[in-house]
C-alpha positions in Angstrom: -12.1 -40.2 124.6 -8.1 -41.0 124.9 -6.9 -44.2 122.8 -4.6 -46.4 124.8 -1.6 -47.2 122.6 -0.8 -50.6 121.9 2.2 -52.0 123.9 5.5 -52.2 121.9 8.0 -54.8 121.6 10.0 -52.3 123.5 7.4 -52.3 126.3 6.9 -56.1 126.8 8.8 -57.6 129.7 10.8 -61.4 129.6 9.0 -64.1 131.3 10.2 -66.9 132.9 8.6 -70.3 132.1 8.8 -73.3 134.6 7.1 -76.5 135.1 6.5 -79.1 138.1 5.2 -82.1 137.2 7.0 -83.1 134.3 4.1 -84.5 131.4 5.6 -87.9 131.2 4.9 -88.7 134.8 1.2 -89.9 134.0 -0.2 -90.5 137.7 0.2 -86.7 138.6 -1.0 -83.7 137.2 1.5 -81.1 135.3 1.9 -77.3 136.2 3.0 -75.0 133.7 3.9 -71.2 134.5 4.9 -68.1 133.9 6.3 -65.2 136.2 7.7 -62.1 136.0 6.0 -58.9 137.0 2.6 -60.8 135.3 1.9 -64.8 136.6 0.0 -67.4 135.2 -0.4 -71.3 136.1 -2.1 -73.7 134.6 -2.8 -77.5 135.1 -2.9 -80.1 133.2 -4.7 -83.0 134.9 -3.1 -86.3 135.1 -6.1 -87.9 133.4 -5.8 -85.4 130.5 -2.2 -86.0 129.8 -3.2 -89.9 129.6 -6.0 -89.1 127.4 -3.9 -87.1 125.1 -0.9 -89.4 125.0 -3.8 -92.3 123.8 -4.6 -89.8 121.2 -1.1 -89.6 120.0 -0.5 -93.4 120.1 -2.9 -93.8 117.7 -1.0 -91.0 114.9 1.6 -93.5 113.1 4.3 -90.9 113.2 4.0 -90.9 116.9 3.0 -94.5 117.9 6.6 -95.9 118.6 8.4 -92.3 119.8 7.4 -91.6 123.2 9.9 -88.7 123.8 8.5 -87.0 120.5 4.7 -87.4 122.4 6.2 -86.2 125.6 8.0 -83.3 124.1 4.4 -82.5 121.7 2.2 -82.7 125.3 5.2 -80.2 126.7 5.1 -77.5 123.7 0.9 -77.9 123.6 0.9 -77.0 127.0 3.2 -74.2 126.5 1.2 -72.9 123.7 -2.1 -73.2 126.0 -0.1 -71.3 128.7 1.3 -68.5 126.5 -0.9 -68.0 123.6 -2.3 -65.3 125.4 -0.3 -62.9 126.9 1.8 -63.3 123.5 1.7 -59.5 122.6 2.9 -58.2 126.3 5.9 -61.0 126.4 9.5 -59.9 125.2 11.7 -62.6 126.0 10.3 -65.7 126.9 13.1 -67.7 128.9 11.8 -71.7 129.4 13.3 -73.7 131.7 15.5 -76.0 129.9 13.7 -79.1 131.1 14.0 -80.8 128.1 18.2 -81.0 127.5 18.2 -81.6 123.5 14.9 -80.9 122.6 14.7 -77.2 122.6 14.6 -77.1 118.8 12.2 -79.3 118.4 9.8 -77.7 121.0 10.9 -73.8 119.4 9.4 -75.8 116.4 6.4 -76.8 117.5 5.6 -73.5 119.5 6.7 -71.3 116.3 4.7 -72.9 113.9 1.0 -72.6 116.2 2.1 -68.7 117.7 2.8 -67.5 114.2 -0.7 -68.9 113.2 -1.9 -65.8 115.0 1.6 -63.5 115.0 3.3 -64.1 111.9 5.8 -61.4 113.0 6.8 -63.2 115.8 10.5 -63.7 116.3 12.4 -66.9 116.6 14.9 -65.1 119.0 12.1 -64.2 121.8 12.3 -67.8 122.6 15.2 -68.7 124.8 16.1 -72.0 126.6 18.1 -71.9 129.9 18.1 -72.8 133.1 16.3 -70.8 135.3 16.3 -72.3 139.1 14.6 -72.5 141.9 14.4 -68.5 142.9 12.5 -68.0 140.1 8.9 -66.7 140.5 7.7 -68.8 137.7 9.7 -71.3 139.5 7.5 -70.5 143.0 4.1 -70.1 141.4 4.6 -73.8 139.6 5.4 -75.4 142.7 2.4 -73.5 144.7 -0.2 -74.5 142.3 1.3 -77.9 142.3 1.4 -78.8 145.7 -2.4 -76.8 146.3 -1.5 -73.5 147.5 -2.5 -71.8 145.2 -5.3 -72.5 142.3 -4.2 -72.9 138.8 -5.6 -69.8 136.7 -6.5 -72.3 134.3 -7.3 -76.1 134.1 -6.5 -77.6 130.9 -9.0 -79.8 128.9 -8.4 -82.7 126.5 -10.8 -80.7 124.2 -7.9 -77.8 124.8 -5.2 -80.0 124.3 -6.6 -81.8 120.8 -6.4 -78.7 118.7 -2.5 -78.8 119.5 -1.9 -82.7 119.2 
């Protein structure tokens, strides 16, 4: 019987992260993704995203800050997206969608993945730009427009645990 070895940090490949869809438009759905040798899209109905924003109206610290609900909904469905495949990420590049924000959504997305990786490094996440030739870039788009199925369709239920 041979043991597999556990992947190392020095293993893991970056990702690229890239959305279309962006959560605060409420009529359509939101695509999240991630690309890079591995892919992975999911979609977060519009119906859900309205749900969940409801949710948040009713938390006093959110009730009269829309971008702070916006940019929670964003980093939840991050979490959802990545919380997974954690352990065979290095670098995890997110398109900057968000110009400003990208502390408060490291935040967010530090506090839940160290919940289950306490070793997890700040540095790993990285903001940037990453354009339209990126795969993540491609495989958003697809599974937004209906080329391709999202891997995964997010719930409400999903969503709450994060909210």
């Amino acid at each position: 019987m041979t043991v597999m070895a556990k992947p190392s940090r020095a293993m893991a490949t970056s990702v690229e992260v890239d959305q279309s869809g962006k959560v605060e438009r409420t009529q359509i759905d939101t695509v999240l993704a991630f690309a890079n040798g591995r892919s992975y899209a999911i979609r977060i109905p519009a119906s859900v995203k309205r749900q969940a924003l409801e949710f948040l109206r009713q938390k006093p610290r959110h009730a009269k800050n829309k971008k702070a609900m916006y940019l929670r909904l964003f980093s939840a469905g991050l979490f959802i997206l990545l919380k997974d495949q954690l352990k065979m990420c290095g670098e995890i590049i997110i398109d900057a969608e968000y110009t400003g924000s990208d502390a408060d959504i490291r935040g967010m997305l530090l506090t839940w993945i160290r919940q289950t990786d306490s070793e997890f490094a700040k540095s790993r996440l990285v903001f940037r730009q990453i354009g339209k030739k990126s795969p993540a870039h491609d495989l958003a788009l697809a599974v937004f427009r209906g080329v391709r199925r999202a891997d995964y369709v997010v719930t409400f239920e999903d969503l709450l645990t994060w909210l």
